[in-house]
C-alpha positions as CSV (number, residue, x, y, z in Angstrom):
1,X,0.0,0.0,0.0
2,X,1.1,3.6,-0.9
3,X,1.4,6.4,1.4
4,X,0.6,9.8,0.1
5,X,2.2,12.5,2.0
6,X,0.4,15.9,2.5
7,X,3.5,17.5,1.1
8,X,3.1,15.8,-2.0
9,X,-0.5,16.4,-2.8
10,X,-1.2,19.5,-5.3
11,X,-2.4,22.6,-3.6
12,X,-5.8,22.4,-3.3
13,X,-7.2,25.2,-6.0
14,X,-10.4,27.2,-5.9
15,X,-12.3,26.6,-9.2
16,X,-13.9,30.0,-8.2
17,X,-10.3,32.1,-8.4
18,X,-10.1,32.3,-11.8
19,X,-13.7,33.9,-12.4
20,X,-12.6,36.6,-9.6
21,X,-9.6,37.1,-11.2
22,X,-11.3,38.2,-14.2
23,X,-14.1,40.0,-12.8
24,X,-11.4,42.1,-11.0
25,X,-9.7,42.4,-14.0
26,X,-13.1,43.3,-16.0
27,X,-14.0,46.2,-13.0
28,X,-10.7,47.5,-13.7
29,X,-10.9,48.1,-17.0
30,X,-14.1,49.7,-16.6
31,X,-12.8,51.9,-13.8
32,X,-10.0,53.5,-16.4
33,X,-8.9,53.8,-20.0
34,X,-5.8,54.8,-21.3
35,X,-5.8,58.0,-23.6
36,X,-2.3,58.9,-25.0
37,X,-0.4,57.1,-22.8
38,X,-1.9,58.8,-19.7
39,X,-4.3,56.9,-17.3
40,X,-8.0,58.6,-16.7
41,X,-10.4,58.0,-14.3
42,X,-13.7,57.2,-16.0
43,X,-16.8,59.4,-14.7
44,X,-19.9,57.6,-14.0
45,X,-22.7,58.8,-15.7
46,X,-23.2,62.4,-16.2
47,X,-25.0,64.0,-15.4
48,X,-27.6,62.0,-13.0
49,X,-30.6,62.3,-14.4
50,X,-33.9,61.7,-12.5
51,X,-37.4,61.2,-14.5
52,X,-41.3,61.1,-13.4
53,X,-44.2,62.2,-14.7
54,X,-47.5,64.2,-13.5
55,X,-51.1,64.0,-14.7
56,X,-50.0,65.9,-18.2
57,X,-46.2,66.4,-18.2
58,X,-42.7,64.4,-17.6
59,X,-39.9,65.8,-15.6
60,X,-36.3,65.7,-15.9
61,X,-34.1,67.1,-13.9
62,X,-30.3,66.7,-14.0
63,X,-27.5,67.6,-11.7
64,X,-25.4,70.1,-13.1
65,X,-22.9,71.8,-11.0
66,X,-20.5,74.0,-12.6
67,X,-22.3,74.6,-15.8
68,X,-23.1,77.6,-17.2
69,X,-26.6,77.6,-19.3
70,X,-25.4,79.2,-22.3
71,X,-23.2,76.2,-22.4
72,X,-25.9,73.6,-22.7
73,X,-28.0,72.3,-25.5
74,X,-30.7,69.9,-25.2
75,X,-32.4,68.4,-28.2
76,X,-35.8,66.0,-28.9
77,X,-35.7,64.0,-31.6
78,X,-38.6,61.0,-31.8
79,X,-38.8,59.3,-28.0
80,X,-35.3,60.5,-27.4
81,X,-33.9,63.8,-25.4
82,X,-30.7,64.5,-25.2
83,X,-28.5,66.6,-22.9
84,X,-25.0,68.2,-24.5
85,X,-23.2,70.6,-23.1
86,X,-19.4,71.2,-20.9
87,X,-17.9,72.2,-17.6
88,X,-15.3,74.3,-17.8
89,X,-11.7,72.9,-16.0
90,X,-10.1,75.0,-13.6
91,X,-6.6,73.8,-14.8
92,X,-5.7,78.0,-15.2
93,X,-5.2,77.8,-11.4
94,X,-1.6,78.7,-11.4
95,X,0.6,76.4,-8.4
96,X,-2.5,74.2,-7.7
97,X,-1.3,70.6,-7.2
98,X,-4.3,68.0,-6.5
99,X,-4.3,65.6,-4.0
100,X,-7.3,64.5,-5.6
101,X,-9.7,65.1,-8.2
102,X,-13.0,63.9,-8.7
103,X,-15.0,66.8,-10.3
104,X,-15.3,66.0,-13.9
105,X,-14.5,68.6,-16.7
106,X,-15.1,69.1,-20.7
107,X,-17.6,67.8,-22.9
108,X,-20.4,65.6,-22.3
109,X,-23.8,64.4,-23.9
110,X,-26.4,62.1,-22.7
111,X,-29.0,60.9,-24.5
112,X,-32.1,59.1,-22.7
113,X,-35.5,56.9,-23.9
114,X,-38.5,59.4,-22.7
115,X,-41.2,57.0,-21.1
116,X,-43.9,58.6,-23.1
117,X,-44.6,60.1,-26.6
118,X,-44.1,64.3,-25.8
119,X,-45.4,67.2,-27.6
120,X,-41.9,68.5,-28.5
121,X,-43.2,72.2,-29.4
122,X,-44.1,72.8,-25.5
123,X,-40.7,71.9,-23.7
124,X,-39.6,74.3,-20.9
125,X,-36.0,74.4,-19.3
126,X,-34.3,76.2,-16.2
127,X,-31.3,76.1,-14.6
128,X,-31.5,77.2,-11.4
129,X,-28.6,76.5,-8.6
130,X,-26.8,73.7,-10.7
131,X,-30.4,71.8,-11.1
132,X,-31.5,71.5,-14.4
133,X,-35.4,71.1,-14.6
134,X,-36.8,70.4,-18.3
135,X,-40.7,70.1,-18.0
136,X,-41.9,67.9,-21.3
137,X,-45.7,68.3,-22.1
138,X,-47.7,65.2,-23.1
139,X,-48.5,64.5,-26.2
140,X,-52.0,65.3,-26.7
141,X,-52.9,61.5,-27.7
142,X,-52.1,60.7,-24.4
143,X,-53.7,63.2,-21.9
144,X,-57.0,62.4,-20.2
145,X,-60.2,63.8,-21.8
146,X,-63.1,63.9,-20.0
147,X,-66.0,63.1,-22.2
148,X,-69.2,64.9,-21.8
149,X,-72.5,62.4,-22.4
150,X,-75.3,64.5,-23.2
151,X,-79.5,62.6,-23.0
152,X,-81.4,63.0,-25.8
């Protein structure tokens, strides 16, 4: 009869290793690009967006911080509004050096799926302390009528 010793088994291995390995890998690689040699943390999306509706109108308001309303431009097209606009970097700061730096600046557009059909001639939108607020009318097809029965 043989005798194994401990010491000579293989190491036990976790089938489940590999698939963290990767996912760690995979969140990593979502977490930062490289652009031009130089490593970039990725925003999340921006700018969070929040929608609901009332009786005859959606609402969207967005966080904005930062952004100036002469540098935004928001566009319906179909069942789609979008959200372009920019933040403008503070890098002019002469002997600033970060010790970190979260607040995202540039460019950016977002484009989201409305809900509901909109009438796209009545769309209001103000900017008021960084909150964007874009009030969307209903589409007339879809606003409650109330339908008057009359005896004859």
């Amino acid at each position: 009869m043989a005798f194994i010793r401990f010491a000579d088994r293989p190491a036990f291995r976790n089938p489940w290793a590999e698939f963290e390995r990767i996912r760690q890998g995979l969140d990593e690689l979502s977490r930062s690009y490289v652009d031009k040699g130089k490593v970039q943390s990725r925003a999340n999306v921006y700018p969070a967006l929040n929608i609901y509706e009332e009786a005859d109108r959606v609402i969207v308001t967005a966080e904005l911080p930062g952004v100036k309303a002469e540098d935004l431009e928001l566009s319906i097209e179909g069942d789609t509004l979008t959200l372009q606009g920019k933040r403008d970097s503070r890098l002019s700061e002469a002997g600033v050096s970060y010790h970190r730096r979260e607040i995202e600046s540039g460019s950016f557009s977002r484009a989201v799926a409305l809900p509901i059909k909109v009438d796209s001639e009545h769309v209001g939108a103000k900017l008021n302390n960084g909150i964007l607020t874009i009030t969307l009318m209903k589409a007339s097809e879809l606003t409650p009528r109330q339908i008057k029965v009359t005896a004859e």
